[in-house]
Legacy VTK file of the C-alpha trace (Angstrom):
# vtk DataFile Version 3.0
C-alpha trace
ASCII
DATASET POLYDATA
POINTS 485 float
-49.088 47.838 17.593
-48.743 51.607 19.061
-46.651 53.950 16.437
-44.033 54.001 19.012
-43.238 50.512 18.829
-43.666 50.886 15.110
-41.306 53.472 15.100
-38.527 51.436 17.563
-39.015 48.698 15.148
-37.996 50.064 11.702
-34.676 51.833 13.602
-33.781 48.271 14.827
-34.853 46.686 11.495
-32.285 49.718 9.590
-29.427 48.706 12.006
-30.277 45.005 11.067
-30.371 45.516 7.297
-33.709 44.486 7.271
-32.977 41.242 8.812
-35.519 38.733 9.832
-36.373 37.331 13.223
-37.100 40.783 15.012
-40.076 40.326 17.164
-41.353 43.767 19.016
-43.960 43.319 21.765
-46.010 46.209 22.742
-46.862 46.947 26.128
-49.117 49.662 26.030
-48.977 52.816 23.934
-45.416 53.897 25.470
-43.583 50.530 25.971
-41.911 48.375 23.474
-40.291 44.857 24.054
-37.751 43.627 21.409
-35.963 40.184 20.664
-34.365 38.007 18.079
-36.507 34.847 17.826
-35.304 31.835 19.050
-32.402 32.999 20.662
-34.826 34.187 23.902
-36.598 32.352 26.641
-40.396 32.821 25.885
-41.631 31.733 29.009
-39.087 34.391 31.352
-40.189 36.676 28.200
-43.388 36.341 29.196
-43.401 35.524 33.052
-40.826 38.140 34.296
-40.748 41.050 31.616
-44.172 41.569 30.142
-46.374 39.789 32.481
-44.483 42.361 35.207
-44.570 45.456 33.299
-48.318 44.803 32.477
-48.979 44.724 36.250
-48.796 48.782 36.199
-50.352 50.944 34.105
-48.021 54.061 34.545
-44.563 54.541 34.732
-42.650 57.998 35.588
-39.206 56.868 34.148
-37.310 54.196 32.695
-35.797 53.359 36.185
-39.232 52.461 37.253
-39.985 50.194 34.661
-36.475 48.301 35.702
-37.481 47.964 38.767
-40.714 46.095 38.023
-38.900 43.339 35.539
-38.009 40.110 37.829
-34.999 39.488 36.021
-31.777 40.179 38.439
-29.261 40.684 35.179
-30.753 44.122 33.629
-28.280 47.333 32.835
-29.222 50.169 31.052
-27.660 51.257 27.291
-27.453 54.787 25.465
-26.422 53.524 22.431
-28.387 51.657 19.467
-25.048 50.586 18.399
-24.398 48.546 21.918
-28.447 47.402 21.859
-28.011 45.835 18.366
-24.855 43.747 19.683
-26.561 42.606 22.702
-29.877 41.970 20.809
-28.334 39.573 18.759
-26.974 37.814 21.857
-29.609 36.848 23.115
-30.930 40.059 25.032
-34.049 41.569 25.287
-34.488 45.205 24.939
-36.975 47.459 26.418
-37.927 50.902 25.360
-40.056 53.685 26.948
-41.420 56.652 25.220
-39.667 59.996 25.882
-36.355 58.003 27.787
-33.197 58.310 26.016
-31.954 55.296 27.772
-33.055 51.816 27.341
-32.702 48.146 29.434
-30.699 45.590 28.622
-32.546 42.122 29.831
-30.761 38.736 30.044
-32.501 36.046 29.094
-30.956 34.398 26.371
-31.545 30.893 25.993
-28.961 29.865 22.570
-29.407 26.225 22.088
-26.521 24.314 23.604
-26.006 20.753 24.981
-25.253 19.537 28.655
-22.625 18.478 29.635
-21.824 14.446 28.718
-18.996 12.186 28.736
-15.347 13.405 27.008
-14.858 11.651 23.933
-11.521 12.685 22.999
-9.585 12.343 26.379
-11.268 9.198 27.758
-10.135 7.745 30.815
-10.609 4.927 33.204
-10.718 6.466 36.511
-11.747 10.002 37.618
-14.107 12.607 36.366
-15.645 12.150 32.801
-17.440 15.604 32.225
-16.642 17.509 29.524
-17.262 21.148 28.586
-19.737 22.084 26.137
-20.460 24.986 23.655
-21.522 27.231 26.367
-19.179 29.056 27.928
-21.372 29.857 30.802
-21.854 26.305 31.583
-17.704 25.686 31.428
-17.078 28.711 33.645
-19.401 26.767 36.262
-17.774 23.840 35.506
-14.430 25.199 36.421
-15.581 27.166 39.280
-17.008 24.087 40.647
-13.888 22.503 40.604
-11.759 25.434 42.235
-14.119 27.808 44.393
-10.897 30.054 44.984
-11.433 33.752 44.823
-8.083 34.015 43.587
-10.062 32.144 40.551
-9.677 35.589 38.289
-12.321 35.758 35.185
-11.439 38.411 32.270
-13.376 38.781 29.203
-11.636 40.229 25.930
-13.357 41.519 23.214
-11.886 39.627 19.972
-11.629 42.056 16.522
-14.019 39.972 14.005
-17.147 41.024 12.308
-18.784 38.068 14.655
-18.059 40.099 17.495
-16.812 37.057 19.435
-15.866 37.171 23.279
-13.038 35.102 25.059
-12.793 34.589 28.115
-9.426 34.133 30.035
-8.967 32.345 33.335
-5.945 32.259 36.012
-4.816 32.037 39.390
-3.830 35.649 40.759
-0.346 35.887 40.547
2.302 38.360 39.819
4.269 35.909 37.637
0.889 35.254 35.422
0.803 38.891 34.683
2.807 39.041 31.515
1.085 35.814 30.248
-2.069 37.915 30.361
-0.605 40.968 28.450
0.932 38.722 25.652
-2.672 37.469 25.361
-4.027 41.032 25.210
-1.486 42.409 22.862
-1.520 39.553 20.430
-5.363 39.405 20.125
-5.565 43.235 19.977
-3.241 43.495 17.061
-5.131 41.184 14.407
-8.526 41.539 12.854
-10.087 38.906 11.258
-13.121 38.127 10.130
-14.053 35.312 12.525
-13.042 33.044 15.062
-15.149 29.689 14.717
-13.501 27.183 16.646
-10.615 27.681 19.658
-7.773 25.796 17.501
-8.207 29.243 15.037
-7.564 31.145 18.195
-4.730 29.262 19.449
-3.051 29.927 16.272
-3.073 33.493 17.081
-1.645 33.331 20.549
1.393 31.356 19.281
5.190 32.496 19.505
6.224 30.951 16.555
3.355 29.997 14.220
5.103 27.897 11.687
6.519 25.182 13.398
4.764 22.029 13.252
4.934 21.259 17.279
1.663 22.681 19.215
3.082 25.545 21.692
-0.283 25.522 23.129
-2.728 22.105 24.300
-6.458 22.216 23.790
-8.299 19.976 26.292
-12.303 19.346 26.697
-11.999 18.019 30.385
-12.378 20.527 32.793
-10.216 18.656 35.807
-6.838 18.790 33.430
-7.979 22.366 32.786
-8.238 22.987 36.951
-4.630 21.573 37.335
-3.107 23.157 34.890
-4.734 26.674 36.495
-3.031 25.283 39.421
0.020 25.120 37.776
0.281 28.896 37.064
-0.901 28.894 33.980
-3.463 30.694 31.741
-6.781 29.205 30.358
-8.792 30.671 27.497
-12.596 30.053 26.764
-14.469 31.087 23.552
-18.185 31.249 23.303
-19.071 27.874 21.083
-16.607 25.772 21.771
-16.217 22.559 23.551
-12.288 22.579 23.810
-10.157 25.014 25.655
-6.541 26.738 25.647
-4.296 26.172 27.817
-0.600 28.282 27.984
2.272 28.583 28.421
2.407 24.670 27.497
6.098 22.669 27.668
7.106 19.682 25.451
6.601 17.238 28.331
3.106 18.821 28.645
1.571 16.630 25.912
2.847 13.801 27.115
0.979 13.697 30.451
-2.396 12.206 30.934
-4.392 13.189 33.560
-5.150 9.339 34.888
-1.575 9.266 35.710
-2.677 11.134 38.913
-5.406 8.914 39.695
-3.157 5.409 39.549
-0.662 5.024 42.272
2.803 6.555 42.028
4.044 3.144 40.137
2.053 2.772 37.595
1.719 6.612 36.784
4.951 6.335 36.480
4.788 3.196 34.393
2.892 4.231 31.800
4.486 8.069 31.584
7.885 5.923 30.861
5.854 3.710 28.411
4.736 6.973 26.442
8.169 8.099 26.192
9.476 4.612 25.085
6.376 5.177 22.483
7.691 8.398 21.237
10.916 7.454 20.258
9.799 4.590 18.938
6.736 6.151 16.741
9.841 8.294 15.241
12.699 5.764 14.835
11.465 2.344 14.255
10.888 2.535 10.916
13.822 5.147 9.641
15.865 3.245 11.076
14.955 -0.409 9.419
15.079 1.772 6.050
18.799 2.797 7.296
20.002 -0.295 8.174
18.628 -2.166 5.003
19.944 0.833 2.568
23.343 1.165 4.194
23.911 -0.409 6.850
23.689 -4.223 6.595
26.030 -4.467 9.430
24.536 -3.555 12.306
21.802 -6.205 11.866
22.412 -9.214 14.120
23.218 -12.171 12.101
20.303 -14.330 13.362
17.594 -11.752 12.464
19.641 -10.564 8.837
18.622 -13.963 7.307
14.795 -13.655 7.958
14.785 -9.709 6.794
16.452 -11.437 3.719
14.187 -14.117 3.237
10.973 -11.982 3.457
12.838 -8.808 0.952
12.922 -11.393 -1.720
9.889 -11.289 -3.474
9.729 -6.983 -2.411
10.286 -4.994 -5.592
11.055 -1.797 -4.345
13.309 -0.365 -2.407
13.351 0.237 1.792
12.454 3.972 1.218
9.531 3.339 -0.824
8.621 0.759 0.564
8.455 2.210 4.174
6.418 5.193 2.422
3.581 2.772 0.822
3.073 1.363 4.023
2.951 4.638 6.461
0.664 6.451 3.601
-1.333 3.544 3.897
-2.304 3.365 7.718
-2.516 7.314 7.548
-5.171 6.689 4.733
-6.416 4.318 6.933
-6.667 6.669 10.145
-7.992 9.330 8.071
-10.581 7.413 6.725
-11.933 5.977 9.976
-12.066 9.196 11.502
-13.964 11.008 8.628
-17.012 7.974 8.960
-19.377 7.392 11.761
-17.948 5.748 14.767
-18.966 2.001 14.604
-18.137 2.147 10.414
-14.907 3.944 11.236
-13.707 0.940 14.011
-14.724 -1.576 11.553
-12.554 0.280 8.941
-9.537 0.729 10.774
-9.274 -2.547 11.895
-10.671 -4.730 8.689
-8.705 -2.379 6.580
-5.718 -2.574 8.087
-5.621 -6.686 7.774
-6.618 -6.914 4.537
-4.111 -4.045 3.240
-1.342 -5.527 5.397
-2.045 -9.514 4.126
-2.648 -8.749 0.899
0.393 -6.296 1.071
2.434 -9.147 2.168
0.962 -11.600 -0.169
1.833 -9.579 -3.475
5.277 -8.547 -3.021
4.883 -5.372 -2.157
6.091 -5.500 1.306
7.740 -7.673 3.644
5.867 -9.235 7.005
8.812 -7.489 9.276
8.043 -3.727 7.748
4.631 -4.365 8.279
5.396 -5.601 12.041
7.301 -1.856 12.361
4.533 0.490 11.081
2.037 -0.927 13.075
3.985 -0.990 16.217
4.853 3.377 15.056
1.586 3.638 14.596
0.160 2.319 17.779
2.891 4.617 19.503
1.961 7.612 17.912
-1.707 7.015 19.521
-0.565 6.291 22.950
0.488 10.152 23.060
-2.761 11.490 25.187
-3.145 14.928 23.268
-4.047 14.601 19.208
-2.376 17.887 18.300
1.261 16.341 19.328
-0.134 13.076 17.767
-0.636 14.290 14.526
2.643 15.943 14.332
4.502 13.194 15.396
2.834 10.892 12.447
4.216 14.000 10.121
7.620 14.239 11.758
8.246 10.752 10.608
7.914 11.188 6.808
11.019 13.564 6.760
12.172 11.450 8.499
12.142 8.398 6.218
14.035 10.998 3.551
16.466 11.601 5.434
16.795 7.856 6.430
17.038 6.588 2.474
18.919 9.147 1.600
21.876 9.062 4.432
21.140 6.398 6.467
22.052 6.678 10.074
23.807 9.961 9.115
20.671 11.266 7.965
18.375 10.323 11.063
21.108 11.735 13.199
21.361 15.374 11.236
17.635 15.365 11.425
17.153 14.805 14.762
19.445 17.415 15.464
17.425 19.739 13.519
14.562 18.892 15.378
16.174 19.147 18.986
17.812 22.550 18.087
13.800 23.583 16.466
12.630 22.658 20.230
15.161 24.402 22.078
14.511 27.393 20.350
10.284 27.356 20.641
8.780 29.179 23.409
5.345 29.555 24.267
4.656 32.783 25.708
8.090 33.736 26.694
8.238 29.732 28.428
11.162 27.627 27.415
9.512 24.863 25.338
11.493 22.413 26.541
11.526 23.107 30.255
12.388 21.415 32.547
14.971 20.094 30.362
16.217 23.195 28.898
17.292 25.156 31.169
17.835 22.209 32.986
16.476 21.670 36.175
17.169 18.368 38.335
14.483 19.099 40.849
11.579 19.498 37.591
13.420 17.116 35.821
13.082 14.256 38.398
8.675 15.354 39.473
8.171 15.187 35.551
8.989 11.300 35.603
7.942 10.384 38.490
4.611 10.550 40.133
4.187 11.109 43.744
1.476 12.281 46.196
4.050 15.848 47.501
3.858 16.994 43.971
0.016 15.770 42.743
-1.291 19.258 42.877
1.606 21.150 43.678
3.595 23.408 41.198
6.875 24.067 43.472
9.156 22.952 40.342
7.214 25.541 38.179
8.544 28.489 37.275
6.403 30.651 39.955
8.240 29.253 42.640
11.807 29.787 41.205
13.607 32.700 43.110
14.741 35.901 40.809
18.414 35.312 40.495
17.894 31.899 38.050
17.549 31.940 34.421
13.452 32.608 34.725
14.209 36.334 35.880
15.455 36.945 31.968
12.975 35.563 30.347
10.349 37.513 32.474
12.158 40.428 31.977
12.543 40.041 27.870
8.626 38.905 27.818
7.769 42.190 29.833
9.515 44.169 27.377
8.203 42.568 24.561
4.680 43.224 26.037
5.805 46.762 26.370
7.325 47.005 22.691
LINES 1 486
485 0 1 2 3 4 5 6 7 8 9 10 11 12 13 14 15 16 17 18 19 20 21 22 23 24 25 26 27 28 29 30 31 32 33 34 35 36 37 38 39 40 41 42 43 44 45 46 47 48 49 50 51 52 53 54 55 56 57 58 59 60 61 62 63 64 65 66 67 68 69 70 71 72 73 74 75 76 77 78 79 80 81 82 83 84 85 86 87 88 89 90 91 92 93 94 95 96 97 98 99 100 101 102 103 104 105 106 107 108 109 110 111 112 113 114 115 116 117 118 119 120 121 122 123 124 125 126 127 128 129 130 131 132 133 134 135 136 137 138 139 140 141 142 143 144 145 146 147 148 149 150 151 152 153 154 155 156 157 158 159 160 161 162 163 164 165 166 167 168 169 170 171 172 173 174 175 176 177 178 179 180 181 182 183 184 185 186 187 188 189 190 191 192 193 194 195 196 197 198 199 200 201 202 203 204 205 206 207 208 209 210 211 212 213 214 215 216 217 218 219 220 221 222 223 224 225 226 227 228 229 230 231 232 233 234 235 236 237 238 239 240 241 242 243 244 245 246 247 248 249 250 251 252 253 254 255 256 257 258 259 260 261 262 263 264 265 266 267 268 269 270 271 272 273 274 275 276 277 278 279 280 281 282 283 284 285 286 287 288 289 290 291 292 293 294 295 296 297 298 299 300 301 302 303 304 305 306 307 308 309 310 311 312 313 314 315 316 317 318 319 320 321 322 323 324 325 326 327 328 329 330 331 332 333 334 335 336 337 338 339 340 341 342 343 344 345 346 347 348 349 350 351 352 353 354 355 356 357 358 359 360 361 362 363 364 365 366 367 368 369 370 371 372 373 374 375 376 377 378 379 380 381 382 383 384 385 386 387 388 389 390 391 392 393 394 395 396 397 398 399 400 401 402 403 404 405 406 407 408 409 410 411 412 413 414 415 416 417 418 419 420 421 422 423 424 425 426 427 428 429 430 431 432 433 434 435 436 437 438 439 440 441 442 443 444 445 446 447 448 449 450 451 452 453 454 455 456 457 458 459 460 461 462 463 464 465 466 467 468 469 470 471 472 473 474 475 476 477 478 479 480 481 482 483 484
């Protein structure tokens, strides 16, 4: 090794802390090739950077020895300090004697898997890709799917020692402009130390980040993600990460599937209604059993009060706890099968769940009909297509259940309000969270239960294509100055 290259590599190795993995090729006495092992592709390494260079024996400048490299994706660098963050990247630098300026060479190959099947958001009909860690690879993926140049791609440098990049994607429009500068402003403002997974990030890009309802959705399937571009809104990528962000989100967001565009207008409709029905059932069904049998006695049909009777007998405890024991036990339940491997986990959930509920039954510690009602709130809990509103329905209920034991129907009532004045008051960026709803809006109101081929890729009820004097033209107007603030 030539003293130059010596000398290049015990500045990089300072800068590193005397980090391993720092390989420094010499190419002659006044050239010196540096990488980070295994985060490089040996054979373009080899192929279109030294086997190149080595062609020519002199060199008059640094420019020349750029033009020689058969890589299309090399830009020069002054700085050490900009070398070392691209060097650990996956770049390769290059270094000439007596140049202050070096070259920045792209061929990082960081291990990453191609793209397979979504495993989260499964579906019938349709596409089944999913994105991967790369972000490269999900960029493509998108672009494949809209070849727009309206398409806009913006990187933004996050504040963490990991010196992570995120990558935002949107339709040009003026309306998607203050989206965009909330998303600036709110990641410029916080340092942290790292961002290792998008759901970290999303946290940060939330309005109000301690309510328990998601403001934002995270997806793995890039055709929802195309739509919802289409839509207007905002999607944001992070380098190692398989899921996405997508903003400004509604309520009535995390409710939609994207099969329901691929069935015909009936049964997308169908099953949207059947998700609702799910919903409300998922939250009520079992408050309001505990209501009725606590306080209420009278609202039971005769017919069906004499089997609740008949199977309460032998139950110790009363409806409240006994509701709890059985909703902490499927949540066990669901917990545990998701924390084993997939085949153990199936087998758990489902032999678990008879022998819990039999034997249950069997000792007195619950009757057959509260059994009946968790199951059926649990299985409408799951029918909700996005996990993050999932989970927080399955949480929503436990309050719930208080409020049920200790007021009855008064209770579930006062809570509910609680919970619909909570939602009217979320936003996410700026967005009512319960639009179309609130504000009300027939038009949006009527496209987000039904299904039909006008409005399968069309956003005309969105707020982009509302004219200035409606209520949207505030909200813009207070997000701007927020932005501005």
């Amino acid at each position: 090794m030539s003293d130059y290259s010596k000398q290049i590599e015990k500045q990089l190795k300072t800068l590193l802390n005397e980090s391993e993995g720092l390989i420094t090729k010499p190419v002659g006495d006044k050239i010196a090739i540096c990488f980070m092992s295994g985060m490089v592709d040996c054979e373009q390494i080899n192929q279109n950077v030294i086997g190149k260079i080595i062609e020519k024996t002199h060199y008059e400048d640094i420019d020349s020895v750029s033009d020689q490299i058969a890589i299309g994706d090399c830009k020069k660098f002054e700085q050490m300090s900009d070398a070392i963050k691209n060097l650990l990247s996956g770049y390769a630098l290059v270094f000439m004697e007596g140049s202050r300026e070096g070259i920045l060479v792209s061929v990082a190959n960081i291990p990453a898997r191609s793209p397979a099947n979504a495993e989260n958001e499964t579906t019938i009909y349709g596409p089944m890709m999913a994105f991967t860690e790369s972000m490269g690879k999900n960029i493509a993926l998108l672009r494949s799917y809209i070849t727009s140049p309206k398409l806009i791609q913006e990187e933004i440098q996050l504040n963490t020692e990991t010196n992570t990049v995120a990558t935002m994607l949107y339709i040009q429009s003026p309306d998607v402009l203050p989206f965009i500068e909330t998303i600036r402003k709110r990641i410029e403002r916080r340092k942290v130390a790292g961002f290792f997974g998008s759901p970290l990030l999303l946290k940060l890009l939330t309005d109000n980040k301690y309510s328990l309802f998601p403001e934002m959705s995270l997806t793995e399937r890039p055709d929802l993600t195309s739509r919802a571009l289409l839509k207007g809104k905002v999607v944001v990528l992070m380098e190692g990460n398989s899921q996405v962000i997508i903003g400004p989100t509604t309520f009535f967001d995390f409710f939609y599937s994207v099969e329901d565009r691929y069935n015909t207008w009936g049964i997308g409709t169908f099953t949207r209604l059947l998700r609702a029905i799910a919903f409300i059932f998922s939250i009520f069904l079992t408050p309001m059993y505990v209501a009725a049998l606590t306080y209420h006695y009278e609202v039971i049909p005769v017919p069906l009060l004499e089997p609740l009777i008949s199977t309460r007998i032998r139950v110790p405890f009363p409806p409240l706890l006994e509701a709890l024991l059985m909703e902490t036990s499927i949540e066990l339940l669901r917990e545990a099968g998701a924390r084993l491997p997939t085949k153990v986990g199936q087998t758990m959930g489902i032999v678990g769940g008879i022998v819990i509920g039999q034997a249950a039954v069997q000792a007195g510690f619950t009757s057959n009909t509260l059994v009946m009602l968790v199951a059926l709130a649990a299985l409408g809990s799951f029918t909700t297509p996005n996990y993050m509103m999932g989970s927080t329905i399955r949480f929503v209920r436990f309050p719930m259940l208080i409020a049920a034991g200790a007021l009855g129907l008064i209770g579930i009532a006062f809570f509910a309000i609680f919970l619909l004045i909570h939602l009217l008051k979320m936003t996410s960026y700026g967005k009512p969270y319960l639009y179309p709803l609130y504000p009300p809006d027939t038009k949006g109101m009527l496209n987000a239960t039904l299904i039909t081929n006008s409005t399968q890729f069309a956003y005309q009820t969105d707020l982009t294509k509302r004219n200035d004097s409606s209520w949207r033209s505030k909200w813009m107007k207070k997000l701007k100055s927020d932005n501005d603030d």
